[in-house]
C-alpha positions as CSV (number, residue, x, y, z in Angstrom):
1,X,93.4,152.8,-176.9
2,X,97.0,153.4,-177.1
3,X,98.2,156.3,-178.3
4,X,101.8,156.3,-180.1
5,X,104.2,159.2,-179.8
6,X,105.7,159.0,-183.4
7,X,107.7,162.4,-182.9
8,X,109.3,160.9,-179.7
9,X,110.1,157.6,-181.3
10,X,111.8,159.5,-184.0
11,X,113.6,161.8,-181.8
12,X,114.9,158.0,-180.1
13,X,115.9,156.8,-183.1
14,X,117.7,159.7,-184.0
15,X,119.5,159.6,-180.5
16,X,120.3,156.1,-181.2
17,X,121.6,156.5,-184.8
18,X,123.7,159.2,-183.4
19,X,125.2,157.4,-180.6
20,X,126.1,154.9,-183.3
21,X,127.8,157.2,-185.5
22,X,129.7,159.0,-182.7
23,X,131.1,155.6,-181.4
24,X,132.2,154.6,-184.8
25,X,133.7,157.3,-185.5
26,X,135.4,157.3,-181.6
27,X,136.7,153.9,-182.7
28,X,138.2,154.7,-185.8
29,X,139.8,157.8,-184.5
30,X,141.3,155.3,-181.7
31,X,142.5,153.1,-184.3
32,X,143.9,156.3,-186.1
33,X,145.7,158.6,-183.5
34,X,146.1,155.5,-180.7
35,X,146.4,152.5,-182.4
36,X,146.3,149.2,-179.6
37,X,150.0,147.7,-179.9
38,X,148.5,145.1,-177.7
39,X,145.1,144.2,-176.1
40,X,145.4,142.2,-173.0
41,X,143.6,141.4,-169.7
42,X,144.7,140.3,-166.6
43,X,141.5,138.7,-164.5
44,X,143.4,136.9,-161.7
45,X,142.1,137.5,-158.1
46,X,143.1,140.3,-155.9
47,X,146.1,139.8,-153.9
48,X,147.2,137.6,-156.9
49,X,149.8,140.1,-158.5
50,X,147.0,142.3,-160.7
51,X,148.9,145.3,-159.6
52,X,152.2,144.0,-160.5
53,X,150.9,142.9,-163.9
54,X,150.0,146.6,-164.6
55,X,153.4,147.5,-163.4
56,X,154.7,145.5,-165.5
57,X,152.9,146.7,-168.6
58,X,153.3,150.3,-167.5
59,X,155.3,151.0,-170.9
60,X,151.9,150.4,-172.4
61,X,148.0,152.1,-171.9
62,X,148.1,150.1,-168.3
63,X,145.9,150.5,-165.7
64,X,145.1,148.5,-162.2
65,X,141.1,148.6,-161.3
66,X,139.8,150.5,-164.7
67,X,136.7,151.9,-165.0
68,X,135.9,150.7,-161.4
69,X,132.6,153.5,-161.2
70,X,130.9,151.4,-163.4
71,X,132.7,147.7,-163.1
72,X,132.1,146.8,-159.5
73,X,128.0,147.7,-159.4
74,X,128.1,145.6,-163.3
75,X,130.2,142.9,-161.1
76,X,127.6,142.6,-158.4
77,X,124.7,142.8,-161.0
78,X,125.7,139.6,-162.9
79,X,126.6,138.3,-160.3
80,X,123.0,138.4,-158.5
81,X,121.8,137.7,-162.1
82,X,120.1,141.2,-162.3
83,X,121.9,141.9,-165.5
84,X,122.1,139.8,-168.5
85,X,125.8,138.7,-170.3
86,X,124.1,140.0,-173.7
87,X,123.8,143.7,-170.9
88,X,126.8,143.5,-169.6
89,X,128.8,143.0,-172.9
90,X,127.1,146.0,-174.1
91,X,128.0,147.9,-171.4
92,X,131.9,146.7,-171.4
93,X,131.9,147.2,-175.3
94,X,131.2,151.1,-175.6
95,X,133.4,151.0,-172.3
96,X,136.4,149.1,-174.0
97,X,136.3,151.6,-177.0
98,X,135.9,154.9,-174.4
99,X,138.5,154.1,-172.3
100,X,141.2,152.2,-175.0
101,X,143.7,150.5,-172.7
102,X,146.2,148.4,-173.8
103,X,146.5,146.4,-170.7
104,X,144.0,146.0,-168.0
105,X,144.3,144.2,-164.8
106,X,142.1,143.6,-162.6
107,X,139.8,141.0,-160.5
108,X,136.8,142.7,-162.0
109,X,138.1,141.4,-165.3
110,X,137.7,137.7,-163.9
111,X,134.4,138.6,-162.9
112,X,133.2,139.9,-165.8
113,X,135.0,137.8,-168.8
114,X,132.4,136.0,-170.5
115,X,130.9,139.3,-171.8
116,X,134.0,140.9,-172.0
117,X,135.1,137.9,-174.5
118,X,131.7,138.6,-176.1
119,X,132.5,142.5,-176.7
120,X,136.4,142.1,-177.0
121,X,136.8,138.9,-179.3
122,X,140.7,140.4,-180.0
123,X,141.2,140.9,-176.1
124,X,144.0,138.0,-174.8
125,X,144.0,137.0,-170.5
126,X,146.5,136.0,-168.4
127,X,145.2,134.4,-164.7
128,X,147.2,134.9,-161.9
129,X,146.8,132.1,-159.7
130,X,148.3,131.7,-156.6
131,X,147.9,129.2,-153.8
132,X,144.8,129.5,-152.0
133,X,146.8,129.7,-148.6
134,X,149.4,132.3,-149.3
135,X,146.3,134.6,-151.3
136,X,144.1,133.8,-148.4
137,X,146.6,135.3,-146.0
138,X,147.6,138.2,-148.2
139,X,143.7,139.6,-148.7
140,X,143.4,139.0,-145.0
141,X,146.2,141.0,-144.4
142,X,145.4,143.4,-146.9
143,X,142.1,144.1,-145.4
144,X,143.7,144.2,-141.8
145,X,145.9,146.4,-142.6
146,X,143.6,149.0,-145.0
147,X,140.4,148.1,-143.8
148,X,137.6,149.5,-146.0
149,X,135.5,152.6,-145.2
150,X,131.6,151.7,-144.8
151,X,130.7,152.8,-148.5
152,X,133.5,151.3,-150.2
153,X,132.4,149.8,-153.4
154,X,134.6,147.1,-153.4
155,X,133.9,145.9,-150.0
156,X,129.7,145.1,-151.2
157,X,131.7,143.0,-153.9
158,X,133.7,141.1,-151.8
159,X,130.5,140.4,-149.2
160,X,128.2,139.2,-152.6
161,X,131.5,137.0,-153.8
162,X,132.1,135.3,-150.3
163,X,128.7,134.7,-150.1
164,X,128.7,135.6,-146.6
165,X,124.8,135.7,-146.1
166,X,124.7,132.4,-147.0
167,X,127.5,130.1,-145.7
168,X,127.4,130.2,-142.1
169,X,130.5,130.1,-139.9
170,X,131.3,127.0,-137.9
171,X,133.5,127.0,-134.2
172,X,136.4,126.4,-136.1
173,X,136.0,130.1,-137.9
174,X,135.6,131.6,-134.5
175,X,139.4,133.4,-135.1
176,X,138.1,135.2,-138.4
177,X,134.6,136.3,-137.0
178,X,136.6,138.1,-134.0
179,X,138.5,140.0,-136.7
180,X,135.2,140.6,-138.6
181,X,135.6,138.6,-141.8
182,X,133.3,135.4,-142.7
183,X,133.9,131.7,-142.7
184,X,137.1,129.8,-144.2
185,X,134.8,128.4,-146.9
186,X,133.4,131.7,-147.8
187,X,137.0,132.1,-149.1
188,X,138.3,129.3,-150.2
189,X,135.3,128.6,-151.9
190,X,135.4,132.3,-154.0
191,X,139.5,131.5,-154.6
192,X,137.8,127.9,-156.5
193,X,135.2,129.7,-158.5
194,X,136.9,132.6,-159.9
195,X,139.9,130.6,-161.0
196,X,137.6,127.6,-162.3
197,X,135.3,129.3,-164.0
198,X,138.3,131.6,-166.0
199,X,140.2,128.2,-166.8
200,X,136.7,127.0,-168.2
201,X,135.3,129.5,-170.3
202,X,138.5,131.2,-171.6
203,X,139.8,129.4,-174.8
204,X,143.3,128.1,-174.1
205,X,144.6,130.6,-177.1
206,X,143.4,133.4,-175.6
207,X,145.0,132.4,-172.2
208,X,148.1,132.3,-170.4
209,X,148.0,131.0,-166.8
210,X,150.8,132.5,-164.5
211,X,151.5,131.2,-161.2
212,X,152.2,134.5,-159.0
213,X,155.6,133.1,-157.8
214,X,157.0,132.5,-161.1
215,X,156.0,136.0,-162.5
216,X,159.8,137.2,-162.3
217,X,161.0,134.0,-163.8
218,X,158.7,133.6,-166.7
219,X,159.2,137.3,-168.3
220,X,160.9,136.4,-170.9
221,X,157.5,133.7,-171.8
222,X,155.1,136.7,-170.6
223,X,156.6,138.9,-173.7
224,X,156.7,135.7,-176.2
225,X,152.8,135.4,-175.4
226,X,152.3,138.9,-175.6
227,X,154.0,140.0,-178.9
228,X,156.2,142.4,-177.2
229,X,160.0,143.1,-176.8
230,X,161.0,141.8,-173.8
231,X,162.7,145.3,-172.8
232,X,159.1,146.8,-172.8
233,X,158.4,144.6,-169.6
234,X,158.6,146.6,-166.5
235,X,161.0,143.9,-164.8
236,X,161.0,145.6,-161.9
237,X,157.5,146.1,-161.3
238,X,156.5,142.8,-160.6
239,X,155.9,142.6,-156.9
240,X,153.8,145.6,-156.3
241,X,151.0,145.7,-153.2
242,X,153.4,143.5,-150.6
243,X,152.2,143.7,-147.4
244,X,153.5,146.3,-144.9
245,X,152.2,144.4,-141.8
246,X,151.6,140.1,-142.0
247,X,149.1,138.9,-139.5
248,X,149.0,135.2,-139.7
249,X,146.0,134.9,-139.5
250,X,145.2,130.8,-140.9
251,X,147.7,129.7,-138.1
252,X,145.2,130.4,-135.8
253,X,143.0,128.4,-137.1
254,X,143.2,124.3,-136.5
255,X,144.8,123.2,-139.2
256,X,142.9,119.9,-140.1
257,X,140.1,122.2,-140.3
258,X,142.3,124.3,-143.1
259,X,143.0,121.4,-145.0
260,X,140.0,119.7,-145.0
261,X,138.4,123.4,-146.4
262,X,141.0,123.3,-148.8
263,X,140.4,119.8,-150.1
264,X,137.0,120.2,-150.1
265,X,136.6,123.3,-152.3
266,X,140.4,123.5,-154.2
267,X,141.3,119.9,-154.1
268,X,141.7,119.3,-158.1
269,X,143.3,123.1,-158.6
270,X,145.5,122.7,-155.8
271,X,146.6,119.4,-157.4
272,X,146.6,120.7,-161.0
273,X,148.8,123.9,-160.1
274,X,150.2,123.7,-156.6
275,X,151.2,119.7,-156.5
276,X,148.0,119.4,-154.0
277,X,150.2,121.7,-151.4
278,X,148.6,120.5,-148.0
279,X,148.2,123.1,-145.1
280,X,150.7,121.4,-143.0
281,X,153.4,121.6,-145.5
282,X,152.1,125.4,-146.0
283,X,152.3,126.3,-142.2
284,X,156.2,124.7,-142.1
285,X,157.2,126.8,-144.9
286,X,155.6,130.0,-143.4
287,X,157.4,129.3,-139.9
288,X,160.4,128.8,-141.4
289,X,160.9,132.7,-143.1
């Protein structure tokens, strides 16, 4: 026979009612003391001018990688499907209200927006997108140059997004496994997702798509969209993060092989945003700086 506990369900729902109460009234202080001006998210890819985004707020409650402690083991839980949206949206709900940014940017963002929508139904994104060549050199470089320490949190994220267990490299990928990183396809096929799935599930009025080279040249638009003065833009904070040392690394590789990996998993974004930018025509323009 089961035996019920009625004092410690009691003492539960008392914890539980009182949780509820102190987030309330946490919100409504927020909305008091420090009310949002704005409430915006940027959930482009790393290496696809995040950081310069939250430069470029930095007039606002801005911050690059929030909350990363608890976003990056959420990431990699939804992402194995050990967590459900209804979970995580919980989660990034009390999270949202505790931490009361204005702007956030951040790749985790990307990962994480359908429950985000789902807990945030005010919160507005803009997707940094930028060619899958150019951001497939700069995160190569990035991670040359600042490689990450054994523990790093963000480093079991990138492995679980590449799906590097489970693509296997070919004798074309032989430059990248000498340097330590998986196949081509594990990244080309991460830079496709990410951007596909945003573009999908985010409704287009709750979206602004922003090609990383035109970030300077569209401010005046950014601040339009945003329902800010222009002068509260951080104009010169847009190209944070550059690269101290570039390594080149996809000119090692044959270059048919590049473009047929790029056609094969970015085909219709890189002909939707980039004009369907071919590898050749990428390589000519990087020779020529």
């Amino acid at each position: 026979m089961v035996q019920i506990n009625l004092r410690a369900l009691r003492r539960s729902a008392g914890l539980h009612k009182r949780a509820a109460r102190y987030a309330m009234r946490e919100l409504e202080l927020n909305r008091l003391f420090r009310p949002r001006r704005i409430d915006l998210c940027c959930c482009g890819l790393s290496k696809s001018g995040t950081h310069s985004i939250a430069g470029m707020f930095g007039r606002y409650r801005s911050q690059h990688h929030p909350d990363r402690n608890v976003r990056v083991p959420l990431s990699i839980s939804l992402i194995k499907g050990e967590i459900s949206v209804a979970k995580a949206s919980s989660t990034l709900g009390k999270r949202d209200r505790k931490l009361w940014l204005e702007m956030e940017s951040s790749t985790l963002t990307g990962i994480l927006v359908e429950p985000l929508m789902d807990a945030c139904p005010g919160k507005r994104f803009i997707l940094t997108i930028r060619d899958v060549f150019s951001w497939s050199e700069s995160w190569l470089d990035h991670n040359i140059n600042r490689p990450p320490g054994p523990k790093s949190q963000f480093a079991a994220l990138d492995r679980t997004r590449l799906r590097a267990d489970e693509i296997a490299p070919g004798p074309h990928d032989a430059p990248l496994i000498e340097l330590g990183f998986p196949s081509l396809a594990c990244f080309f096929q991460m830079w496709a997702e990410h951007n596909s799935r945003i573009l999908d599930v985010v409704p287009p009025d709750r979206l602004f798509v922003l090609k990383t080279a035109d970030i300077n040249e569209r401010l005046d638009e950014i601040a339009r969209w945003a329902g800010v003065e222009r002068d509260m833009l951080c104009g010169d904070r847009t190209w944070l993060a550059k690269a101290p040392v570039k390594h080149h690394v996809l000119s090692k590789l044959d270059p048919n092989y590049v473009q047929d990996s790029a056609e094969r998993f970015c085909g219709s974004l890189m002909d939707r945003f980039f004009d369907g930018l071919a590898a050749s025509e990428y390589f000519e323009r990087h020779q020529a700086r």
